[in-house]
PyMOL commands that place a pseudoatom at each C-alpha (Angstrom):
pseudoatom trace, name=CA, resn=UNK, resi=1, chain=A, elem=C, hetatm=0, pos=[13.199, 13.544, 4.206]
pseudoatom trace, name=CA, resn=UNK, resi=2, chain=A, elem=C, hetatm=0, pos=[15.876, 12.292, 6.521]
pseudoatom trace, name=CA, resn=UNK, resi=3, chain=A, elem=C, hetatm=0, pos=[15.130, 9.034, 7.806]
pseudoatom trace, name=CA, resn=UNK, resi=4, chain=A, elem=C, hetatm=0, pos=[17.765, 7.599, 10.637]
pseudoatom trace, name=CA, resn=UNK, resi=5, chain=A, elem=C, hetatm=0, pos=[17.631, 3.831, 11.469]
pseudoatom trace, name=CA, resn=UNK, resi=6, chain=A, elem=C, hetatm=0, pos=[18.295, 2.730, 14.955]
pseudoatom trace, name=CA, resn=UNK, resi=7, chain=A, elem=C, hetatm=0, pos=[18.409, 0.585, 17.613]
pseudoatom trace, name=CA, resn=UNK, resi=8, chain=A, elem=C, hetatm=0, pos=[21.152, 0.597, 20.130]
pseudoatom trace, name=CA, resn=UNK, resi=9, chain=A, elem=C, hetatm=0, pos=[21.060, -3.565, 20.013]
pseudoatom trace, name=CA, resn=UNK, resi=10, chain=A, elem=C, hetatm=0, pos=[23.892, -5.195, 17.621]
pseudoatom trace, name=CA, resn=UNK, resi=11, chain=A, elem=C, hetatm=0, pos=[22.651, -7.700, 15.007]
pseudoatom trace, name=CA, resn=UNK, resi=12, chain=A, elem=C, hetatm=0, pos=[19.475, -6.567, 14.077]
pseudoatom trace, name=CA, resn=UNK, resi=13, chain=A, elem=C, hetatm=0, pos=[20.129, -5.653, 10.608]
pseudoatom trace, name=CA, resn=UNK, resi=14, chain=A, elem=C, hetatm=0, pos=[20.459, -2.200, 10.547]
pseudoatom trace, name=CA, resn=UNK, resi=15, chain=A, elem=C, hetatm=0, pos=[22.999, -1.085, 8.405]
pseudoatom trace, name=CA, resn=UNK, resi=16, chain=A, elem=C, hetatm=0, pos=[21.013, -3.758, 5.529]
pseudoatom trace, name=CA, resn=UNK, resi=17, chain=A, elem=C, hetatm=0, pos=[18.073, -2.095, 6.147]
pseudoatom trace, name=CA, resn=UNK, resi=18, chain=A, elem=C, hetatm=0, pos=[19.699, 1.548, 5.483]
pseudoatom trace, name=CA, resn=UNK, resi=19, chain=A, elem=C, hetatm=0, pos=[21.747, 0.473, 2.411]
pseudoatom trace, name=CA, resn=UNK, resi=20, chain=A, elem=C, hetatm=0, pos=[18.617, -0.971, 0.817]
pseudoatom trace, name=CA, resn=UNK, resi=21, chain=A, elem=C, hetatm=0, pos=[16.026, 2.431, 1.699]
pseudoatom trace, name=CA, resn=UNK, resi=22, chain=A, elem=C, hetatm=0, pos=[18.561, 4.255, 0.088]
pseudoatom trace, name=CA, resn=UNK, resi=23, chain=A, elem=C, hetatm=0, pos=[18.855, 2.413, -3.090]
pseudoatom trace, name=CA, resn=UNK, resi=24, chain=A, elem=C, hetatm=0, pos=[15.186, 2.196, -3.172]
pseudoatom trace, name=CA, resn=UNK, resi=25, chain=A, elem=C, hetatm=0, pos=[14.695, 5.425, -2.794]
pseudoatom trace, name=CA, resn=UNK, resi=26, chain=A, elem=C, hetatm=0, pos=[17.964, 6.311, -5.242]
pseudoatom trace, name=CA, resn=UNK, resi=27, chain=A, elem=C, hetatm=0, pos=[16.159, 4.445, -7.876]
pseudoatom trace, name=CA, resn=UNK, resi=28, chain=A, elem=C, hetatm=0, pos=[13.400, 6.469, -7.999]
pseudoatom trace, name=CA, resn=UNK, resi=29, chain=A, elem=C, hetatm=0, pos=[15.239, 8.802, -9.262]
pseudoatom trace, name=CA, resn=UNK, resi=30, chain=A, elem=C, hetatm=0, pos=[15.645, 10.903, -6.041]
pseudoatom trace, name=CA, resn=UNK, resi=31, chain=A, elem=C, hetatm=0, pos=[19.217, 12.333, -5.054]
pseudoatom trace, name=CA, resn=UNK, resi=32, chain=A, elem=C, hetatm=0, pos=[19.956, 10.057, -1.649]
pseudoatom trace, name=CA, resn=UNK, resi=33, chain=A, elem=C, hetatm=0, pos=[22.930, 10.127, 0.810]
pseudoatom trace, name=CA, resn=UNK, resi=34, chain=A, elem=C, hetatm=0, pos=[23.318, 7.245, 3.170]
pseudoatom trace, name=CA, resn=UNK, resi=35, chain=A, elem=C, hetatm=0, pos=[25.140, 8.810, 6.486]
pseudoatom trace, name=CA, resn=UNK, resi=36, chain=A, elem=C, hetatm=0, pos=[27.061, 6.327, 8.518]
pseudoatom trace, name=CA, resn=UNK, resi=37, chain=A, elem=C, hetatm=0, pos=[27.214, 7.249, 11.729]
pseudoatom trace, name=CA, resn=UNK, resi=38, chain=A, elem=C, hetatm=0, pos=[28.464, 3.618, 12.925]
pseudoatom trace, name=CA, resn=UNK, resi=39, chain=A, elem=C, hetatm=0, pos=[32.340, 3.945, 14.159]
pseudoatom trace, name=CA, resn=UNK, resi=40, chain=A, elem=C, hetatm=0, pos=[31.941, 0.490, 12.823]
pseudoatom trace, name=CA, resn=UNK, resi=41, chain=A, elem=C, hetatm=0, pos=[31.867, 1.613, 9.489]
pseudoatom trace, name=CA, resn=UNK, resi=42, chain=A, elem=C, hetatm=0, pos=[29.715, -1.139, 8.443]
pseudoatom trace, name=CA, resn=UNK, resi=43, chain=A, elem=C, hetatm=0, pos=[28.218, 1.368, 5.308]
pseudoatom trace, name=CA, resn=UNK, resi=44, chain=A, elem=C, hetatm=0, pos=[31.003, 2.461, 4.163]
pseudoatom trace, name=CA, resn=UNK, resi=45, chain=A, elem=C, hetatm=0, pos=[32.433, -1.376, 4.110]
pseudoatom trace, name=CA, resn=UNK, resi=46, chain=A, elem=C, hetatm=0, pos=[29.737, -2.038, 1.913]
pseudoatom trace, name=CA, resn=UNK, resi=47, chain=A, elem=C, hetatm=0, pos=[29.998, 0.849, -0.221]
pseudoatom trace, name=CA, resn=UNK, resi=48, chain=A, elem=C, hetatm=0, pos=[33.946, -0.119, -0.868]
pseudoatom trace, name=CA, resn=UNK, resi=49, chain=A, elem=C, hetatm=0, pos=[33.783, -3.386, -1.335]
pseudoatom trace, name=CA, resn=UNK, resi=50, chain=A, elem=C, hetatm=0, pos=[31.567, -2.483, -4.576]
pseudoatom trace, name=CA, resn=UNK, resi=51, chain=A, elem=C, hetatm=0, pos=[33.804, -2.747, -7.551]
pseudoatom trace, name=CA, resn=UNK, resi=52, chain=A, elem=C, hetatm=0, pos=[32.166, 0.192, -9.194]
pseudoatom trace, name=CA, resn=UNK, resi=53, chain=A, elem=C, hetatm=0, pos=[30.773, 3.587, -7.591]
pseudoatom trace, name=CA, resn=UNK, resi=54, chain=A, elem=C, hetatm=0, pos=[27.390, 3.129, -5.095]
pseudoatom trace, name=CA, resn=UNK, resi=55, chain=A, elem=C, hetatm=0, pos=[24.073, 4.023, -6.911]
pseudoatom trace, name=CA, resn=UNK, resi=56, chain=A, elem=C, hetatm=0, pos=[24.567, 6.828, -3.926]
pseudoatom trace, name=CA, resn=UNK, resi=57, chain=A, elem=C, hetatm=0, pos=[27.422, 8.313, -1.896]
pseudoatom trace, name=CA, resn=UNK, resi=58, chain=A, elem=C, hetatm=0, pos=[28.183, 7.185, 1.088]
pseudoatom trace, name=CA, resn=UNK, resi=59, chain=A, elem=C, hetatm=0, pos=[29.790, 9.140, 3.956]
pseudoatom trace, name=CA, resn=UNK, resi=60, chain=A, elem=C, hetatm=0, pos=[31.044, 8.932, 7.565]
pseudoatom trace, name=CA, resn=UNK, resi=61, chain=A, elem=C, hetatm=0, pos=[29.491, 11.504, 10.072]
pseudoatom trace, name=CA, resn=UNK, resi=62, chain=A, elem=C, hetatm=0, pos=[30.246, 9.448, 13.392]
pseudoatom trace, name=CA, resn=UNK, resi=63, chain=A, elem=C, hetatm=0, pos=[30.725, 12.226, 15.796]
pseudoatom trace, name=CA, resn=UNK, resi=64, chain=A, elem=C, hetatm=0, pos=[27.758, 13.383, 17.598]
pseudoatom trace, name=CA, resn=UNK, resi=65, chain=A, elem=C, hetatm=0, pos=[26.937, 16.418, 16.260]
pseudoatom trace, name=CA, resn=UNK, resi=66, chain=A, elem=C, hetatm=0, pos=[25.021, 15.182, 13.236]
pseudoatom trace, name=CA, resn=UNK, resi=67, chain=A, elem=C, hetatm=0, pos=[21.993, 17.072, 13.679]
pseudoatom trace, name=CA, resn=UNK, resi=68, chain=A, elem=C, hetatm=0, pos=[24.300, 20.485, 13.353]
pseudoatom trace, name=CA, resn=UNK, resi=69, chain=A, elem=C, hetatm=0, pos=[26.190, 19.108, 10.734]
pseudoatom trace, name=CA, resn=UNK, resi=70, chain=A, elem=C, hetatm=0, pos=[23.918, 17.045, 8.229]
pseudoatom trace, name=CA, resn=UNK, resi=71, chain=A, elem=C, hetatm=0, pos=[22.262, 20.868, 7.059]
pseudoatom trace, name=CA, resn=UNK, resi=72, chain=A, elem=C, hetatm=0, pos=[25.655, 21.883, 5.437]
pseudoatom trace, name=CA, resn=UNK, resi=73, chain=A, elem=C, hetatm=0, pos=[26.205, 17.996, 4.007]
pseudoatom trace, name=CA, resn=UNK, resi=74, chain=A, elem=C, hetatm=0, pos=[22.920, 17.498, 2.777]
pseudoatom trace, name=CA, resn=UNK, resi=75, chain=A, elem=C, hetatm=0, pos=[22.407, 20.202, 0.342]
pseudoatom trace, name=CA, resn=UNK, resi=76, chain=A, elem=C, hetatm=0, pos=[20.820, 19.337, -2.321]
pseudoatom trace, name=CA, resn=UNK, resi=77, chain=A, elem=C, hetatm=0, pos=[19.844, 15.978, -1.643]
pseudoatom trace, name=CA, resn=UNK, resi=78, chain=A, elem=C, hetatm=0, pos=[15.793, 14.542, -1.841]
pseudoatom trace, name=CA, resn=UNK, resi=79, chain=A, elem=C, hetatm=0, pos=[16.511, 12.188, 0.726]
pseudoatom trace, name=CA, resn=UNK, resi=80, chain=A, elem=C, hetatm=0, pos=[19.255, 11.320, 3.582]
pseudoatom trace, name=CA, resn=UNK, resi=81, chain=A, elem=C, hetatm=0, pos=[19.484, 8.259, 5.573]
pseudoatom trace, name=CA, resn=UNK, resi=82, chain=A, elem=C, hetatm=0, pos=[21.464, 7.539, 8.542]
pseudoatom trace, name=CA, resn=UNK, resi=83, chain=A, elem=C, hetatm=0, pos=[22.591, 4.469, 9.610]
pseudoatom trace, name=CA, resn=UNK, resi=84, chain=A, elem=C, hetatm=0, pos=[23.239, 4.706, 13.508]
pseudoatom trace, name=CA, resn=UNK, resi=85, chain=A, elem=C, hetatm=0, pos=[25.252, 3.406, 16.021]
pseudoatom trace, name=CA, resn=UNK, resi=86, chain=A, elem=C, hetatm=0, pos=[24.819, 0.398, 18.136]
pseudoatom trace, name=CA, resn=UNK, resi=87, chain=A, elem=C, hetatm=0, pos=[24.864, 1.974, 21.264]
pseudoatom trace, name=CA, resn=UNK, resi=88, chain=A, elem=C, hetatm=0, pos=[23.313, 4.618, 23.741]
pseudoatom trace, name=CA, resn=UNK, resi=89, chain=A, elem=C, hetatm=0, pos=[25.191, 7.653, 23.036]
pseudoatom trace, name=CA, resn=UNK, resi=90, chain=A, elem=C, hetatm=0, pos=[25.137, 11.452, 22.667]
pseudoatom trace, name=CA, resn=UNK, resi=91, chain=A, elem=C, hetatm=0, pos=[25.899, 10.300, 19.079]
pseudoatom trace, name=CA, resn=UNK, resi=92, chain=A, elem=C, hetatm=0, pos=[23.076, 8.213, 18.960]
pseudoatom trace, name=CA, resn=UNK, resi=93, chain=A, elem=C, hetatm=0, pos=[20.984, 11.222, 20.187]
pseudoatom trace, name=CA, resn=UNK, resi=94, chain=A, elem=C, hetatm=0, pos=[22.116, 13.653, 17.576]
pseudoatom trace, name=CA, resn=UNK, resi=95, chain=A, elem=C, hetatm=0, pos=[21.386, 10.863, 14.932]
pseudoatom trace, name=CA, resn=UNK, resi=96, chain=A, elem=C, hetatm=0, pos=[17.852, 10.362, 16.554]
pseudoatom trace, name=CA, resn=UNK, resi=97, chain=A, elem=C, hetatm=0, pos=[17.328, 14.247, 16.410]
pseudoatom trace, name=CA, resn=UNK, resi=98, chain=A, elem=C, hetatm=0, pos=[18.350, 14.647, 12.785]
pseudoatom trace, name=CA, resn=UNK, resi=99, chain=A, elem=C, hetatm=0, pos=[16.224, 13.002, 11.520]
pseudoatom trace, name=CA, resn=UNK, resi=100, chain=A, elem=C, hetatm=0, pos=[12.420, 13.165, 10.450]
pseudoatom trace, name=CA, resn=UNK, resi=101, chain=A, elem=C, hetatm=0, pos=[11.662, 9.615, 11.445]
pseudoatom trace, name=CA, resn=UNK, resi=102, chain=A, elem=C, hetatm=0, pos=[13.486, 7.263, 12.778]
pseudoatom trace, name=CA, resn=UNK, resi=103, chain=A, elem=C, hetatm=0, pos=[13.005, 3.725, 11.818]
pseudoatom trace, name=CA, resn=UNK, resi=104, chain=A, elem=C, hetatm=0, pos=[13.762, 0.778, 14.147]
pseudoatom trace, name=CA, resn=UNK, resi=105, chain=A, elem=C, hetatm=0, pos=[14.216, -2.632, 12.829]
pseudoatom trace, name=CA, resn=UNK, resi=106, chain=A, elem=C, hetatm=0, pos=[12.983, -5.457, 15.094]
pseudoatom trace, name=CA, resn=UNK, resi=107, chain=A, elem=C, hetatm=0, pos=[14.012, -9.042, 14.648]
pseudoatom trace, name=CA, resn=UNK, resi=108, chain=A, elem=C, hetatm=0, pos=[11.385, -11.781, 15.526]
pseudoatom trace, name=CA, resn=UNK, resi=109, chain=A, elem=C, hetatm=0, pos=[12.482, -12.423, 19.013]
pseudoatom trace, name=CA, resn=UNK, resi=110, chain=A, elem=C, hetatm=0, pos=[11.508, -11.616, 22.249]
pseudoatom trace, name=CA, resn=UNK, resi=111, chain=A, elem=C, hetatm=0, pos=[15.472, -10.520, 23.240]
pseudoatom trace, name=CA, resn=UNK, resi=112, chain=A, elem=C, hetatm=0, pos=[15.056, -7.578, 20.548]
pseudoatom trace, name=CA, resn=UNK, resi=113, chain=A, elem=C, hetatm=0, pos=[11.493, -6.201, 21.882]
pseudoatom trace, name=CA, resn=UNK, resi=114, chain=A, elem=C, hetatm=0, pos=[13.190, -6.345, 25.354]
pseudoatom trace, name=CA, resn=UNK, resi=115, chain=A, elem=C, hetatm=0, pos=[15.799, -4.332, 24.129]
pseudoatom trace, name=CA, resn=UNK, resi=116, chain=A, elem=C, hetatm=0, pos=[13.734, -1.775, 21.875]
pseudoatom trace, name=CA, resn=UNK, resi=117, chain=A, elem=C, hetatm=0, pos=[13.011, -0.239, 25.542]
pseudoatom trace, name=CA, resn=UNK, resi=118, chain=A, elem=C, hetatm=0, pos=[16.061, 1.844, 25.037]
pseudoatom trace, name=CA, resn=UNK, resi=119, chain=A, elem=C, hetatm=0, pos=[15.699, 2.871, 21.608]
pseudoatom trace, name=CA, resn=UNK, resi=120, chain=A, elem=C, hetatm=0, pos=[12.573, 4.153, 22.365]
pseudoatom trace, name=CA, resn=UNK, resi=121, chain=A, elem=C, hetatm=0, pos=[13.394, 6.242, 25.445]
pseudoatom trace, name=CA, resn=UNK, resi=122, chain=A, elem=C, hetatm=0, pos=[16.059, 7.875, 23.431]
pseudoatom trace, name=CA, resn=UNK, resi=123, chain=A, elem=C, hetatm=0, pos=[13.248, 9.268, 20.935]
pseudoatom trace, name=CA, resn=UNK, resi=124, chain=A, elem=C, hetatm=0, pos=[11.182, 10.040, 23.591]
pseudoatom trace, name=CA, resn=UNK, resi=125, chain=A, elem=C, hetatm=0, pos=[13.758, 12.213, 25.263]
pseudoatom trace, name=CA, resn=UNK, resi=126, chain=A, elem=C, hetatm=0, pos=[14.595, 13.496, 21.264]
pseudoatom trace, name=CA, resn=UNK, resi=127, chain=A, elem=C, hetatm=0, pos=[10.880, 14.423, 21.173]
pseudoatom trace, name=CA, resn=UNK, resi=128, chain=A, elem=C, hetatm=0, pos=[11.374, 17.112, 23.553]
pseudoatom trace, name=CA, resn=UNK, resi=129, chain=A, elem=C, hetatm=0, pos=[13.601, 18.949, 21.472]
pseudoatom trace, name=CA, resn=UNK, resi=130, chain=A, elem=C, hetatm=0, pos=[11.729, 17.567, 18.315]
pseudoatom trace, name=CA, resn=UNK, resi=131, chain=A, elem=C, hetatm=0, pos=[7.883, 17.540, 19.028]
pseudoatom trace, name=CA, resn=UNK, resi=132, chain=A, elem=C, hetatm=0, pos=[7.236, 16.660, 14.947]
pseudoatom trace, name=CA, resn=UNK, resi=133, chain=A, elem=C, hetatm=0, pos=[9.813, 13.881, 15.303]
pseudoatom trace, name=CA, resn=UNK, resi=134, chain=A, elem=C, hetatm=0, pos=[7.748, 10.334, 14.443]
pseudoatom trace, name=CA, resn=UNK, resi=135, chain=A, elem=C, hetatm=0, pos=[9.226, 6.772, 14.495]
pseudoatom trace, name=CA, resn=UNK, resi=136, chain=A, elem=C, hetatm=0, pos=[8.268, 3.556, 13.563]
pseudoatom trace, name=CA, resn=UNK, resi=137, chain=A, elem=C, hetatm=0, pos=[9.173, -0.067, 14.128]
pseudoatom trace, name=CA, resn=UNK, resi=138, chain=A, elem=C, hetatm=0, pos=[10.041, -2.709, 10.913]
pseudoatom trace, name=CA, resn=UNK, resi=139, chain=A, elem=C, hetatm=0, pos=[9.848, -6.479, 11.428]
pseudoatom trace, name=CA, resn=UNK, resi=140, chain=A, elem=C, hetatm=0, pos=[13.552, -7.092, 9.767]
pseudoatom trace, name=CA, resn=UNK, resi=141, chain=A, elem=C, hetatm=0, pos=[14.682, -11.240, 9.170]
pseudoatom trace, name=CA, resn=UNK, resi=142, chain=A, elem=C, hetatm=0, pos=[10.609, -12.608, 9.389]
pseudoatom trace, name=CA, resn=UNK, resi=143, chain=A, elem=C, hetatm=0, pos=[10.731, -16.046, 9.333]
pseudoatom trace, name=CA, resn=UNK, resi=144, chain=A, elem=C, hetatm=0, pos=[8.591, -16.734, 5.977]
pseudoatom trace, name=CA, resn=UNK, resi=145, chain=A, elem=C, hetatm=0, pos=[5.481, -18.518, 6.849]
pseudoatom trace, name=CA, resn=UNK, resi=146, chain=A, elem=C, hetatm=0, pos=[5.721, -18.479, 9.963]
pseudoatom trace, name=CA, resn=UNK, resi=147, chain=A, elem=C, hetatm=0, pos=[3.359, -16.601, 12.750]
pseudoatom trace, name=CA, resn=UNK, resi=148, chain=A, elem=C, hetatm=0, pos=[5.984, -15.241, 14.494]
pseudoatom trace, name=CA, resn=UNK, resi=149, chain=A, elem=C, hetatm=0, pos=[6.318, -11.703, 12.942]
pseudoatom trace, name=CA, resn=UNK, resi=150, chain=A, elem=C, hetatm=0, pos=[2.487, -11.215, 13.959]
pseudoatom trace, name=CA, resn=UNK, resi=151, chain=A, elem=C, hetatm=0, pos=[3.192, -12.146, 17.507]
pseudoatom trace, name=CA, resn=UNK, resi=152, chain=A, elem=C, hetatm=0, pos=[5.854, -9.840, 17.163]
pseudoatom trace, name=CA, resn=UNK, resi=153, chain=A, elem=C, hetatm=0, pos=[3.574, -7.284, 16.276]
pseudoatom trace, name=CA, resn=UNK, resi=154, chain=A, elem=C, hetatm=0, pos=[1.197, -7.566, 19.086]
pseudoatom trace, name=CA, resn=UNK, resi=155, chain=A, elem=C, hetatm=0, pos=[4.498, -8.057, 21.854]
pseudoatom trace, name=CA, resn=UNK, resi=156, chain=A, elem=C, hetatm=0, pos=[5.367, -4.177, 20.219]
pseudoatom trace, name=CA, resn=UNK, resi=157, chain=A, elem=C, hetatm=0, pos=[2.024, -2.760, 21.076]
pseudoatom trace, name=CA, resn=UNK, resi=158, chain=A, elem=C, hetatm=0, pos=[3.396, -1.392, 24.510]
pseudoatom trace, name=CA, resn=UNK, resi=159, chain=A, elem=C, hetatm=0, pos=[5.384, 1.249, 23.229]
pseudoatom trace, name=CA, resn=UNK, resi=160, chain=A, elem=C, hetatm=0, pos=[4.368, 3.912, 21.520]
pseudoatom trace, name=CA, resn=UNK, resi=161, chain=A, elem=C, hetatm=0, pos=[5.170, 4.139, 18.057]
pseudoatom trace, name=CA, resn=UNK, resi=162, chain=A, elem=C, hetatm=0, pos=[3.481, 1.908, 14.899]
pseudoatom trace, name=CA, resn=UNK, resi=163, chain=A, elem=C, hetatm=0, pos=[4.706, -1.258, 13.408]
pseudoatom trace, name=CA, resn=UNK, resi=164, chain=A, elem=C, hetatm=0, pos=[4.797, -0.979, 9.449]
pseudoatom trace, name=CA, resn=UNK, resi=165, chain=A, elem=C, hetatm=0, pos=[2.610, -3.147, 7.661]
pseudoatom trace, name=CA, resn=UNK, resi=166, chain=A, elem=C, hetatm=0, pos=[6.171, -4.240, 5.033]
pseudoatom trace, name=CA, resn=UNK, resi=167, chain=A, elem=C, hetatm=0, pos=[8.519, -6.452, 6.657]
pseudoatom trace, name=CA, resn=UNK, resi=168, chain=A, elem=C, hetatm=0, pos=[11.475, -8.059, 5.565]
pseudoatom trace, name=CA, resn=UNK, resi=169, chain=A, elem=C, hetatm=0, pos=[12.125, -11.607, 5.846]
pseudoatom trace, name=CA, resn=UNK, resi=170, chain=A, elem=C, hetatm=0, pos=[15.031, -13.611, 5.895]
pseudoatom trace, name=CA, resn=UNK, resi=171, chain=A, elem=C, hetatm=0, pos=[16.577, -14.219, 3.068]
pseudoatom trace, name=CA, resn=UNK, resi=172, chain=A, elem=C, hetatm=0, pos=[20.128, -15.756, 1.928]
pseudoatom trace, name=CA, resn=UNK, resi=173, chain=A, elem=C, hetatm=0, pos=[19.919, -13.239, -1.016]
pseudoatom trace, name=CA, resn=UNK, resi=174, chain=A, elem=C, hetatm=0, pos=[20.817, -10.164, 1.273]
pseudoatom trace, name=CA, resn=UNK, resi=175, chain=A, elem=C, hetatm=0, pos=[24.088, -11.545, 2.715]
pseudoatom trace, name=CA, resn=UNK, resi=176, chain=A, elem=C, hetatm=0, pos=[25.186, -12.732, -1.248]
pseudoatom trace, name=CA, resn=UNK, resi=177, chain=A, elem=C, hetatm=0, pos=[24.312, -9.574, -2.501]
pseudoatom trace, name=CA, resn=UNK, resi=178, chain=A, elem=C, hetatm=0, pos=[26.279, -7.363, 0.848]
pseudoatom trace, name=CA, resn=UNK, resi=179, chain=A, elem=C, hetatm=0, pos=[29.564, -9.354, 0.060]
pseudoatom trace, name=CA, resn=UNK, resi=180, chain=A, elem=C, hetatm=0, pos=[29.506, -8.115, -3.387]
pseudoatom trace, name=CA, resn=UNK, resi=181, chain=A, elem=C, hetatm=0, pos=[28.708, -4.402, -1.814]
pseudoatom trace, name=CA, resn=UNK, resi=182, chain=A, elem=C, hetatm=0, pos=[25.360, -4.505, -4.020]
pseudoatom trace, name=CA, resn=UNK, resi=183, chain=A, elem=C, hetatm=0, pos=[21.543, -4.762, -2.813]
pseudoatom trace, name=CA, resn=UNK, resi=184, chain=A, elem=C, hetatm=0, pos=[18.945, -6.898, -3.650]
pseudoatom trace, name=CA, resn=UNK, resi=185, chain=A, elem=C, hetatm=0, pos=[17.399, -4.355, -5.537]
pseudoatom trace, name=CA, resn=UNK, resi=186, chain=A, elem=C, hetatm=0, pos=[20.620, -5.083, -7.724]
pseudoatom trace, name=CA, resn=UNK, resi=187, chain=A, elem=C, hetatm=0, pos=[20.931, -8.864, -7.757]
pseudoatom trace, name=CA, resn=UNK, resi=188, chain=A, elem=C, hetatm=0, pos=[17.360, -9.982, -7.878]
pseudoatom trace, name=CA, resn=UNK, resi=189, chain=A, elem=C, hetatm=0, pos=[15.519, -7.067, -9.367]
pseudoatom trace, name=CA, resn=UNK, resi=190, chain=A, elem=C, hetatm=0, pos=[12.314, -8.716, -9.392]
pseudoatom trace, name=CA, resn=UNK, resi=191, chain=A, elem=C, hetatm=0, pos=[12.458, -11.270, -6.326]
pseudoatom trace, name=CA, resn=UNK, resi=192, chain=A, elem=C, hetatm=0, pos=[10.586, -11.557, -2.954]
pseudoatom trace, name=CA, resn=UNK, resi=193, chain=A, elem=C, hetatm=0, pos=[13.023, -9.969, -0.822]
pseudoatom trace, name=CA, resn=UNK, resi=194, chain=A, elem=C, hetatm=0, pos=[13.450, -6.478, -3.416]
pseudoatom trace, name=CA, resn=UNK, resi=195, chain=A, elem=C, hetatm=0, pos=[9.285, -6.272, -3.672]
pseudoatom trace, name=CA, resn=UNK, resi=196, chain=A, elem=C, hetatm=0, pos=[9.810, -6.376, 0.336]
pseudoatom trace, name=CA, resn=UNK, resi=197, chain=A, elem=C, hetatm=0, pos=[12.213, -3.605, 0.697]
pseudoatom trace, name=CA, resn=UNK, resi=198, chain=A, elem=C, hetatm=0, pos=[10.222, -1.081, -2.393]
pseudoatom trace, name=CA, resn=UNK, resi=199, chain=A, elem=C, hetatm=0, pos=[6.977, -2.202, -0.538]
pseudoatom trace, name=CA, resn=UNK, resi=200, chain=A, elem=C, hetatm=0, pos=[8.309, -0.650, 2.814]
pseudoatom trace, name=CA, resn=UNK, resi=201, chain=A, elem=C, hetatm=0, pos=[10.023, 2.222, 1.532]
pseudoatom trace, name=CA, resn=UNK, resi=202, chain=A, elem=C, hetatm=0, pos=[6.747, 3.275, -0.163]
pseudoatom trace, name=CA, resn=UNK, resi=203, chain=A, elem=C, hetatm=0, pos=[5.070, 2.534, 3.380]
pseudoatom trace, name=CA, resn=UNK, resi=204, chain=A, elem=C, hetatm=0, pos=[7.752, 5.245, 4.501]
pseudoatom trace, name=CA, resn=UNK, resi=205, chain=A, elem=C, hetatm=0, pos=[7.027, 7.817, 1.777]
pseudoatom trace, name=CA, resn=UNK, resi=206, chain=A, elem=C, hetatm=0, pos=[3.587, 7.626, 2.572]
pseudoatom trace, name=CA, resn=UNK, resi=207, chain=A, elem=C, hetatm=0, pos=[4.160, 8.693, 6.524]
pseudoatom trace, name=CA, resn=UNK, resi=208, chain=A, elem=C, hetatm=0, pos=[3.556, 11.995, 4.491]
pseudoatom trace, name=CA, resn=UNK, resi=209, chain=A, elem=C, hetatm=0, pos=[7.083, 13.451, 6.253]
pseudoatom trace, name=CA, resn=UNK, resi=210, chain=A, elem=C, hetatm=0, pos=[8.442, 16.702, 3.719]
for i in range(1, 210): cmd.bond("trace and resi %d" % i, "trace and resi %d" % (i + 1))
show_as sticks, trace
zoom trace
């Protein structure tokens, strides 16, 4: 399965929601490559400032032919996630059609459903080349206890692609565990926020993509 994350709006968590599918999934004993196709370099940040190998190689592929190249790179591997760029691109494109799904995090606020408008065109145009191509949206930084994920959840109901059930909240314990280049799934094995990422990766697995 190759799942690529998007959304061409900055700050929405992205690159923390590839780095921990990929662990998840890595620790299910599954061969995974995380792709970082992010000039930024925001994954492969993470992955160095690890004082000890990732649980799963990490690679830059920023150029955008991606969806050429990823057949020859991923060999062998169960699983490959991308973590895109931040902007409309034809790299952004060739992310969207390389993957299987494409997974678009959504922060609780009305600025990032405005902004999902271009995400979404950019799969829709992808879907033309890619008619099996799904996508879905993930609440990323929920406020816990709040209502404001569900209203969330209703404001995404004009466009047309599902909002997972698992959503991950806010939670200092991602940003201590980044700086250290490790995941949650590393730092607080059995806390709130890991349950949260293995509950939505199993969500993903489920989406029944080969």
């Amino acid at each position: 399965m190759i799942i690529s994350v998007q959304n061409q709006k900055g700050g929405v968590g992205k690159t923390t929601i590839a780095v921990h599918i990929s662990h998840a999934l890595a620790l299910k004993k599954k061969r995974v490559l995380l792709v970082d196709a992010d000039p930024q370099g925001s994954a492969r940040d993470w992955a160095a400032a690890r004082g000890e190998e990732p649980p799963f190689p990490v690679i830059g592929l920023d150029r955008p032919t991606i969806h050429r190249d990823l057949p020859t790179v991923a060999a062998g591997y169960d699983h490959v996630v991308i973590d895109g760029p931040p902007r409309v691109s034809d790299l952004a494109r060739s992310a969207i059609i390389a993957a299987d799904i494409v997974v678009i995090p959504i922060q609780p606020s009305p600025y990032d459903i405005w902004a999902a408008d271009e995400v979404v065109k950019l799969i829709q145009e992808a879907n033309v080349f890619k008619e099996n191509l799904k996508a879905v949206f993930v609440i990323n930084r929920k406020i816990v206890n709040t209502a404001i994920g569900r209203d969330v959840v209703e404001a995404l109901e004009q466009y047309p692609f599902p909002v997972l059930q698992s959503a991950v909240s806010q939670r200092v314990v991602f940003a201590e565990s980044a700086a250290e280049g490790k995941t949650v799934l590393e730092v607080d094995k059995n806390g709130s926020a890991s349950k949260e990422v293995k509950a939505l990766v199993q969500e993903l697995l489920k989406l029944g993509v080969k």
